[in-house]
C-alpha positions in Angstrom: 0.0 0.0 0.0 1.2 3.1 -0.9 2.0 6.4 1.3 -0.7 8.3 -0.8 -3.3 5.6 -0.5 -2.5 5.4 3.6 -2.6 9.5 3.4 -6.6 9.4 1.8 -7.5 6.8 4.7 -5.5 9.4 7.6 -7.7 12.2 5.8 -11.2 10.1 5.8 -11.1 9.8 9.3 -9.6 13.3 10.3 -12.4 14.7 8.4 -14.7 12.6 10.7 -13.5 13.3 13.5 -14.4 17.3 13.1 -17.4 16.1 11.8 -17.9 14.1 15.3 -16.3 17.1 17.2 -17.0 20.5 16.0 -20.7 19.6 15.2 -20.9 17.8 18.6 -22.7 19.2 21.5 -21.5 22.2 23.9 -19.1 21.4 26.2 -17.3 23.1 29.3 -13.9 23.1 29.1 -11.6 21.0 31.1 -8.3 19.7 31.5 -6.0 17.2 31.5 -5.6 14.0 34.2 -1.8 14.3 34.9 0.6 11.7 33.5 2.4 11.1 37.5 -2.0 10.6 38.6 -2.3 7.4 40.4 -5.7 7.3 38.9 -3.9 5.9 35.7 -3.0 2.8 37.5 -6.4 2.7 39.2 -7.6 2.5 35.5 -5.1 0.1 34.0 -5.9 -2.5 36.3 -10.1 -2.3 36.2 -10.0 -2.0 32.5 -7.4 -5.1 32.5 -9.9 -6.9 35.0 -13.2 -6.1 32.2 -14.8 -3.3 35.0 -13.9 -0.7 32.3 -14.8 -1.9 28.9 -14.7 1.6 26.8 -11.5 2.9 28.0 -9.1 4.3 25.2 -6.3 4.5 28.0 -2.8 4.4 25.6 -3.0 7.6 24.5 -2.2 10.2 27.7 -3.1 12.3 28.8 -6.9 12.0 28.8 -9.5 14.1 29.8 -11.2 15.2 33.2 -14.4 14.4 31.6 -13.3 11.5 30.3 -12.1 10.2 33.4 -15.7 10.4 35.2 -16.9 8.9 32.1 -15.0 5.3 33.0 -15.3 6.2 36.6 -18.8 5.9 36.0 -19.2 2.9 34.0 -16.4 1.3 36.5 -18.7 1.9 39.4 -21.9 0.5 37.6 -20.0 -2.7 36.5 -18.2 -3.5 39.7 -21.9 -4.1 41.6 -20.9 -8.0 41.6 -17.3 -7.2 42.1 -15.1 -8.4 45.2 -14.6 -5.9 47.9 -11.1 -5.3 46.7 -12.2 -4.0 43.3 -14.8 -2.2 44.8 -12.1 -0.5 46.6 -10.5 0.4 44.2 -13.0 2.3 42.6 -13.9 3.9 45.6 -10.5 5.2 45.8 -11.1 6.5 42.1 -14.3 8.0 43.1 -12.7 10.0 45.7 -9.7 11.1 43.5 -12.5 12.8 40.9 -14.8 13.9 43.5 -14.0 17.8 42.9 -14.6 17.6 39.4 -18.2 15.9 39.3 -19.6 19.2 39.2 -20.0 21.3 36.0 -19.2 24.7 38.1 -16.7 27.3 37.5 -14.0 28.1 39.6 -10.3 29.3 40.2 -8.0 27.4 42.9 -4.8 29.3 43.0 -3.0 26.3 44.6 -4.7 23.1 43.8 -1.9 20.9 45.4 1.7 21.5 47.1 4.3 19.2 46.9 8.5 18.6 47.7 10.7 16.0 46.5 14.2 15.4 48.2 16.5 13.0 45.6 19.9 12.3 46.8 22.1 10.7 44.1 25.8 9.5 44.9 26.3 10.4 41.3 26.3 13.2 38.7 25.3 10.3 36.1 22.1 11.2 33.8 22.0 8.0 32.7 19.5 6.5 35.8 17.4 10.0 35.5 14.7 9.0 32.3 10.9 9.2 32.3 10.6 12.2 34.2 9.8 15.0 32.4 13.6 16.1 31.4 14.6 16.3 35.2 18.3 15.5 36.0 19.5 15.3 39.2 22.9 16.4 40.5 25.4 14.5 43.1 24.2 15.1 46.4 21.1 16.2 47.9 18.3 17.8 45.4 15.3 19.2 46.5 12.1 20.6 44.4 8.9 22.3 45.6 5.9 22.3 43.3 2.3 23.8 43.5 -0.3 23.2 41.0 -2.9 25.7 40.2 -6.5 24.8 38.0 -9.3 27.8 36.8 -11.9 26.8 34.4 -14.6 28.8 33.7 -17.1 28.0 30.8 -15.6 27.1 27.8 -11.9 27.8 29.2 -9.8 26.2 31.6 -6.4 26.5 32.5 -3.7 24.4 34.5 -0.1 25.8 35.7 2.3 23.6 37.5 5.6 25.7 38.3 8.2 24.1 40.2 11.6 25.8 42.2 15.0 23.4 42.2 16.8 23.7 44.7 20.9 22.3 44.7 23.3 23.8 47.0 23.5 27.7 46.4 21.7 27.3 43.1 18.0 28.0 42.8 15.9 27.9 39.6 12.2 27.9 39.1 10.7 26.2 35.8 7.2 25.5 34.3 6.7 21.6 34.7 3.4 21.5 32.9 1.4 24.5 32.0 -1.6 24.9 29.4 -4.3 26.9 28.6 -7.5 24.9 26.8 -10.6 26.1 24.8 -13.3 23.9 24.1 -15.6 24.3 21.0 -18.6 22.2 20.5 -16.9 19.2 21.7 -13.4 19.6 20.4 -10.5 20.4 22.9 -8.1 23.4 21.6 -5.3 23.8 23.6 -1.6 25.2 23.7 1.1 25.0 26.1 3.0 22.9 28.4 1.0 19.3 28.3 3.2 15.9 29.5 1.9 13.3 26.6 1.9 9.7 26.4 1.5 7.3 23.6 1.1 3.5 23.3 0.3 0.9 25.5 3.8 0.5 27.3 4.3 1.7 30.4 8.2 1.7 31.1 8.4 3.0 27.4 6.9 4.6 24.5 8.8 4.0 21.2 7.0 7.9 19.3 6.1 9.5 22.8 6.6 9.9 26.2 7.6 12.1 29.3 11.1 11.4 29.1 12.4 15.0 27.8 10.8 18.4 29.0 7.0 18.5 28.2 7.0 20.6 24.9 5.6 24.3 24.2 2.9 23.2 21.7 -0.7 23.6 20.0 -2.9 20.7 20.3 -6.2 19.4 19.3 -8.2 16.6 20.0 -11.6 15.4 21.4 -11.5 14.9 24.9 -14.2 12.2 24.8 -14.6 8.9 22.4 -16.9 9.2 19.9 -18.8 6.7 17.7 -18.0 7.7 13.6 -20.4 7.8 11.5 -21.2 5.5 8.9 -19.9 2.2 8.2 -16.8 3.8 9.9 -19.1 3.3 13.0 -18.0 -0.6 12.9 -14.4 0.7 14.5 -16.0 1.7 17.7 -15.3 4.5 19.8 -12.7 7.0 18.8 -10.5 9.4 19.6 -7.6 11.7 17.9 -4.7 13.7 19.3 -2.4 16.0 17.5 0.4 18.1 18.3 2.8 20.6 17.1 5.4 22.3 18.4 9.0 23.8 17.8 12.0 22.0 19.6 15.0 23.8 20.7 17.9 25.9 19.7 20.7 24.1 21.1 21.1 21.3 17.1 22.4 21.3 14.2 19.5 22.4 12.4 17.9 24.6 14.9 14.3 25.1 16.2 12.9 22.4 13.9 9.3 21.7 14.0 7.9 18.5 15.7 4.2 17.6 14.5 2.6 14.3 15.8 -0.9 12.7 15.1 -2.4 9.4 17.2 -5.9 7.9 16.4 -7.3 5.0 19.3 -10.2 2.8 18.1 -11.9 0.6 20.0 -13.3 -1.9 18.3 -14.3 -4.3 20.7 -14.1 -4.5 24.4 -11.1 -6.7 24.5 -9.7 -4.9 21.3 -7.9 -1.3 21.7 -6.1 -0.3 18.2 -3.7 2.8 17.8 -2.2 4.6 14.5 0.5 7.1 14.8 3.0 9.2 12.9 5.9 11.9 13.9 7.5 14.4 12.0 10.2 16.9 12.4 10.7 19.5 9.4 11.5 23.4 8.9 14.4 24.9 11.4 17.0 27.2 10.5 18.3 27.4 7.0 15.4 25.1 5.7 11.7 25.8 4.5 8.4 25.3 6.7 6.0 26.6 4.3 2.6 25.8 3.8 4.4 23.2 0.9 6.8 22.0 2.9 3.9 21.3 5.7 2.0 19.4 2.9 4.8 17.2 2.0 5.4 16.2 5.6 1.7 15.5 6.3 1.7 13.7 3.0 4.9 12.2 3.5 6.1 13.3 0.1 9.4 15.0 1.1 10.9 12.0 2.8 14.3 10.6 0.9 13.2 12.3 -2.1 16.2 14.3 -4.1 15.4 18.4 -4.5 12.7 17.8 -2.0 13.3 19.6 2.1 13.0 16.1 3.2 11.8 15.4 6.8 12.5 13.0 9.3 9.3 11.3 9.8 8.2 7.8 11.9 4.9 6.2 11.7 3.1 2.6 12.8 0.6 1.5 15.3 -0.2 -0.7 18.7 -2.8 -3.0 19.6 -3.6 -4.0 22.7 -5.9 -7.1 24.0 -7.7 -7.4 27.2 -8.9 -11.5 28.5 -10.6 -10.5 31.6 -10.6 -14.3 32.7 -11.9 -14.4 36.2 -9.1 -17.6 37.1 -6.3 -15.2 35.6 -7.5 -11.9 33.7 -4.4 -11.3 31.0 -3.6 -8.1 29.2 -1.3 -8.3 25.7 0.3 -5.6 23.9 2.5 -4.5 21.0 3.8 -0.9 19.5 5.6 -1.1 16.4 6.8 2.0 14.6 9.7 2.8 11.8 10.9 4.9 9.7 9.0 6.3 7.2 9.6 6.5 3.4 8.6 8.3 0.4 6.3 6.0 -1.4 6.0 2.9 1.0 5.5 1.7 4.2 7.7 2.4 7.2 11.4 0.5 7.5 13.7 -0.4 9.9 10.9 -1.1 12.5 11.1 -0.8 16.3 8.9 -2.8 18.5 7.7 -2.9 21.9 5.4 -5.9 23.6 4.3 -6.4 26.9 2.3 -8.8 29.3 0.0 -7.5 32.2 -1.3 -9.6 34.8 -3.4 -7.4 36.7 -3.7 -10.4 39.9 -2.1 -13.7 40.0 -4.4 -16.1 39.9 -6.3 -15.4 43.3 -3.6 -13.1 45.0 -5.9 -9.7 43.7 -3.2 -7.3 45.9 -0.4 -8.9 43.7 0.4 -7.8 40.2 2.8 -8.1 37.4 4.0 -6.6 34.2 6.5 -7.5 31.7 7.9 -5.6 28.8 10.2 -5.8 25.8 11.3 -2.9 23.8 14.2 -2.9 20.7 15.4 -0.1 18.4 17.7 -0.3 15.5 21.0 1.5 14.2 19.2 4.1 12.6 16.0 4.7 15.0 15.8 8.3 16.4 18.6 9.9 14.3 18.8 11.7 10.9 21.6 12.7 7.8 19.8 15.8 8.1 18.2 16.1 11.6 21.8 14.7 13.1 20.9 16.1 16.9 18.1 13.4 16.3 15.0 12.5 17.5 15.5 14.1 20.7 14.7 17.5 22.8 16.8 19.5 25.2 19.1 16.2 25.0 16.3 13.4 26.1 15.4 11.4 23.4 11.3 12.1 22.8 10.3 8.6 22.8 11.9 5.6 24.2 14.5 6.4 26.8 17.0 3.9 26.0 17.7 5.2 22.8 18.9 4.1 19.5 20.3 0.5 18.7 19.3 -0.6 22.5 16.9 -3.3 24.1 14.9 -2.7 27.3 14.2 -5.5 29.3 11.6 -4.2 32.4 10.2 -5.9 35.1 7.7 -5.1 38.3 5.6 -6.8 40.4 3.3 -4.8 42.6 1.2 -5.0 46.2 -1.9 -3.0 45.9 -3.6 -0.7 48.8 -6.4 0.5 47.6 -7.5 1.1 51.3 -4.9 3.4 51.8 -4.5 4.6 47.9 -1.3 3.1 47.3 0.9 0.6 46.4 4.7 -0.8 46.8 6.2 -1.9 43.8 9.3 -3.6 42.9 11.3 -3.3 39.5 14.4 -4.5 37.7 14.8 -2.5 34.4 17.9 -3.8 32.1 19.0 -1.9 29.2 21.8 -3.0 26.3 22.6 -0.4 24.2 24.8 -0.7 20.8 23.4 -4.1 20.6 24.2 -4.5 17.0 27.7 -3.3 16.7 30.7 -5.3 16.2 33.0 -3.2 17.7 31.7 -1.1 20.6 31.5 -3.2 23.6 27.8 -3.5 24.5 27.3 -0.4 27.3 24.9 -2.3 30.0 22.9 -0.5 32.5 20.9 -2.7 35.1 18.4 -0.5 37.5 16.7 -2.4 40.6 14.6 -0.6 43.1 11.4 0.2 44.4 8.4 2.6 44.6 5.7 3.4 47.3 3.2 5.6 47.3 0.2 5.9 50.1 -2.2 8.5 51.1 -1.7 9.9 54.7 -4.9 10.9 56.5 -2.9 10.3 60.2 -0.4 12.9 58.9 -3.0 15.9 57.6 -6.4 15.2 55.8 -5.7 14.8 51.6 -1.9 14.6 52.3 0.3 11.6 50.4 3.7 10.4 50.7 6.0 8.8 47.7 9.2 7.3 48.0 12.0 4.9 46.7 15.1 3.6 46.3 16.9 2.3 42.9 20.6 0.8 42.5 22.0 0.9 39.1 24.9 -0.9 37.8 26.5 0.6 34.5 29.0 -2.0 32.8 31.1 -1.2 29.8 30.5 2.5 29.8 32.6 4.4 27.3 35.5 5.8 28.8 34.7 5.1 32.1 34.4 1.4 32.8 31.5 0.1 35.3 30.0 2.3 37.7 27.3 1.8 40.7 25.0 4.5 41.6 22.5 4.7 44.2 19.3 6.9 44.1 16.6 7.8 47.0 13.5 10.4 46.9 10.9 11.0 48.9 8.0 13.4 48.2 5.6 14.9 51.0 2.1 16.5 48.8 -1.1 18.1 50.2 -4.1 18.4 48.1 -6.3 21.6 48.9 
């Protein structure tokens, strides 16, 4: 199949989609469930158990509104659940409690937070999936407040942070966004952590490794049937993205566009397309044209033409909500795409959740496998590559790597927590015959519990992780330990 033939279907259903959107009802504005939100969790393990059936949950973040939606349907389904489910939705319940109401209002400090990390290392390579934070040798400490308005059709959400590290201070926007909402269709632009794909330790196109990006975005913030016979691919929803990356490349300030459609088609059955693109920067053309050719993936490899550097493919993920042993299956696959044909040089990533073991409902596991190639996230032209602010933009580990992750989890719904354990091993240059294969194997673990005994709506995180770095370039093997822990107050 041709790039032209997939570019007619892409257009089909965008034009569907602001058929479904803009001529949809009115709809207040609201914004964005956080990526760090336990609620997520909450939500991958009742959609993994069948309690939420019409949850698109792989592309992140989702909606406010969206997220009372499933809270809904998980409380109405769990009626002849066991008490531990029913928990769990409780929990949910009381997380979205503030937003049930359609009101308008302003809270100039939603919640307050600070995070202490002490690191025996300068090492960035154990700092990934954190929204571009790096954390110095020594003792590092951050205080965060988080502020919401919304009022009719806009809403707004700032989340400024101050770092502090011996005698340096520095204050910086985590997340930040402002969002209009017109006739159903989410308009928004700013600072907005996103998340795309079914993996959890990774995402191959897009993730909050690097700095959230300054960027417009559109979507519809709930799933909507299509119409016509496209109505057979269920409920659907599409995300895109633009934005212009940094300063600090070879080809400077570049443009980074990005489009994601979820289907469900069944209640076991969630299916995701998605493409990337970088194009324009200094010294090369980002006119309407060259915007064409990148949507239509015309300038890619093509002589005379402002090429781009451009990735596309998709992930399906399927839910067997046995009640002996419910199973959850995924795979992402994306390459590189070409003028003319179908992505090359393909990356995958494929995972296994168990949401309980067998009868143990507290206990859960996850598995997943993730492998790039020599050429995945860099470009002859784009040579800073797929990156931003120097974290790669999806997948952490990088190019020509594996990623091996591991954790198994001990759920408190009771007290809105968890402890988990993980073992995350990484291989990078795993196709060269020359370099010696860099190794980097993380172990550690995460808690997280809310703290009524301590203050009314406060929480506590924390966690330890030992890395052990073999073969590094110029260095040799290294050990580095890691502890946080993070005190938070919701108002």
């Amino acid at each position: 199949m041709k790039m032209s033939r997939l570019f007619k279907i892409f257009k089909t259903i965008i034009f569907c989609t602001i058929f479904v959107t803009v001529f949809n009802r009115y709809s207040a504005a609201q914004n964005y469930l956080p990526l760090g939100d336990y609620s997520y969790k909450i939500f991958d393990r009742l959609e993994a158990e069948g309690v939420i059936k019409s949850g698109l949950l792989d592309s992140r973040p989702i909606s406010i509104d969206d997220a009372i939606r499933l809270y809904n349907e998980a409380y109405l389904n769990s009626a002849q659940s066991s008490r531990f489910i029913k928990d769990l939705v409780d929990n949910l319940g009381k997380r979205l409690d503030e937003y049930k109401e359609d009101i308008n209002f302003i809270k100039p400090i939603k919640s307050l937070y600070t995070r202490f990390v002490y690191k025996d290392s300068d090492n960035p390579k154990v700092d990934y999936n954190n929204n571009g934070k790096s954390y110095k040798k020594g003792g590092n400490i951050t205080l965060g407040i988080s502020s919401e308005a919304r009022y009719k059709r806009f809403s707004l959400y700032l989340n400024p942070e101050l770092h502090a590290y011996g005698s340096s201070k520095r204050v910086t926007l985590n997340e930040g966004y402002a969002v209009f909402n017109l006739a159903g269709a989410d308009f928004s632009y700013g600072k907005m952590k996103r998340w795309w794909g079914p993996g959890r330790n990774g995402s191959l196109l897009l993730s909050d490794n690097p700095e959230a990006l300054s960027s417009f975005g559109l979507s519809n913030p709930i799933p909507a049937i299509l119409p016509g016979f496209l109505k057979y691919l269920g409920l659907f929803k599409a995300t895109f993205f633009a934005g212009k990356l940094d300063s600090n490349r070879v080809v400077s300030k570049p443009y980074l566009w990005g489009l994601r459609l979820d289907f469900k088609p069944a209640p076991f059955l969630e299916i995701g397309i998605e493409r990337t693109a970088l194009l324009g920067g200094k010294g090369r053309s980002s006119n309407l044209k060259t915007w064409l050719k990148s949507f239509t993936g015309k300038g890619e490899n093509v002589s005379g033409v402002e090429a781009g550097d451009q990735r596309a493919g998709g992930d399906i993920k399927i839910t067997l909500p046995f009640k002996f042993q419910p199973v959850q299956l995924y795979l992402e696959a994306d390459g590189e795409d070409q003028a003319g044909i179908l992505p090359s040089h393909w990356a995958f990533l494929s995972g296994l959740y168990l949401p309980r073991i067998l009868g143990l409902e507290r206990i859960s596991y996850r598995i997943e496998y993730a492998r790039t190639t020599e050429v995945w996230y860099i470009h002859h032209i784009y040579k800073t590559g797929y990156s931003y602010k120097g974290r790669i933009i999806g997948h952490f580990m990088g190019t020509d790597s594996s990623d091996l992750f591991n954790q198994i989890s001990y759920l408190l719904p009771e007290y809105g927590g968890e402890v988990s354990l993980f073992f995350d091993k990484v291989t990078h240059d795993i196709h060269s015959h020359t370099k010696p294969h860099e190794k980097v194997d993380k172990i550690g673990f995460d808690t997280q519990f809310e703290t009524p005994f301590i203050a009314e709506n406060s929480n506590i995180a924390a966690g330890y992780a030992n890395t052990n770095i073999k073969n590094m370039v110029s260095k040799g093997n290294r050990k580095i330990n890691e502890f946080y822990f993070q005190f938070g107050y919701e108002f």
